[in-house]
C-alpha positions as CSV (number, residue, x, y, z in Angstrom):
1,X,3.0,8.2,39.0
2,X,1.6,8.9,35.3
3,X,-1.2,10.8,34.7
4,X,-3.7,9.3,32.4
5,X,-6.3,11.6,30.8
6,X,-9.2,9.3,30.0
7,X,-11.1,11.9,27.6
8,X,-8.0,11.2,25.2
9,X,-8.9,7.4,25.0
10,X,-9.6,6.6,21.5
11,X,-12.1,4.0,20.7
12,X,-9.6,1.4,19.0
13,X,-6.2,0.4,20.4
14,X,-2.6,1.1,18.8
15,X,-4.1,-0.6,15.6
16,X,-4.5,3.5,14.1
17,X,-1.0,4.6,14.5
18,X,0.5,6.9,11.8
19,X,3.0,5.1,10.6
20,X,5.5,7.3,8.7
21,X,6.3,6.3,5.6
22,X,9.4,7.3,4.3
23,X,11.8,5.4,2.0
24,X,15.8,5.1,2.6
25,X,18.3,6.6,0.9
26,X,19.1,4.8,-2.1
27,X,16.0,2.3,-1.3
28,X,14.2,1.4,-4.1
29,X,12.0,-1.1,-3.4
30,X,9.3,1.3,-1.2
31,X,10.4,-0.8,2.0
32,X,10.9,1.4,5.4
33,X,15.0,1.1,6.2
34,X,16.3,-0.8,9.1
35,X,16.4,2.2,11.4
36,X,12.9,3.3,10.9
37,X,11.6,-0.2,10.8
38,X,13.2,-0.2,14.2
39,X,11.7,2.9,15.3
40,X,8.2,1.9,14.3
41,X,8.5,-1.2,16.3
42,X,9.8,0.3,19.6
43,X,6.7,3.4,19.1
44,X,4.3,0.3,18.6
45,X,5.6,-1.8,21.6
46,X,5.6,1.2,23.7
47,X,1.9,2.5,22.4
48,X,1.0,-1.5,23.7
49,X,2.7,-1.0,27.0
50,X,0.7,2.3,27.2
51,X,-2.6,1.0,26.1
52,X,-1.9,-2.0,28.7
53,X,-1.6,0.0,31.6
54,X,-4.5,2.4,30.8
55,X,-6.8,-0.5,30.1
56,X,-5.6,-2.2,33.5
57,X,-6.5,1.2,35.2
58,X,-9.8,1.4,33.9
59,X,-10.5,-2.2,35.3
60,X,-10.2,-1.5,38.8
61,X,-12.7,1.4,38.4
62,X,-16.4,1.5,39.9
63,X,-19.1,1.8,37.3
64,X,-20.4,5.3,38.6
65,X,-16.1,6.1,38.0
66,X,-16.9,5.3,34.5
67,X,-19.9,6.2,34.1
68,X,-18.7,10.0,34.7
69,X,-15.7,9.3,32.5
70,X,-18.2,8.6,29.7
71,X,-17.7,5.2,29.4
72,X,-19.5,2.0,30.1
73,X,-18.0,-1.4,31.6
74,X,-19.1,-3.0,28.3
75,X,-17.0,0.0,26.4
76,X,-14.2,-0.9,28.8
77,X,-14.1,-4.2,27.8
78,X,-14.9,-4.4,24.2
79,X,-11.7,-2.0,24.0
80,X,-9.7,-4.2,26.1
81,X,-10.6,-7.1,24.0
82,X,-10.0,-5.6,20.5
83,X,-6.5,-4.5,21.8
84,X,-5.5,-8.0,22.7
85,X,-6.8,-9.7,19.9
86,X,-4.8,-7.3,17.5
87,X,-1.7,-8.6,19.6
């Protein structure tokens, strides 16, 4: 079973991810290549998945669980929301 370390959950979703930007060889146009366009979408999809399965965690919490964590049910779902709407 993962671990999930709920101090490290930031306040937005994957929408701040550092995207690297690095041109191809012999690119000229500023565009990422194929191969690290692909790579920035699998890191996205799987920051989703991650963000996904945190948030659905956090859900079936108590409000005293959350409530030590830092966090309010309001928080929880504000977050939840913003990530799904930048789907």
């Amino acid at each position: 079973m993962a671990t999930i370390a709920l101090d490290k959950i930031a306040a937005t979703a994957p929408a701040e991810k550092a995207v690297i930007a690095t041109k191809a060889a012999g690119s000229t146009n500023g565009k990422p290549g194929f191969w690290r366009s692909l790579y920035n979408s699998i890191v996205e999809a799987q920051e989703l998945r991650a963000a996904t399965y945190v948030h659905g965690y956090l859900a079936h919490l108590s409000d005293d669980e959350l409530a030590r964590h830092g966090m309010t049910r309001d928080q929880m779902i504000r977050r939840t929301r913003s990530m799904m709407a930048s789907v």
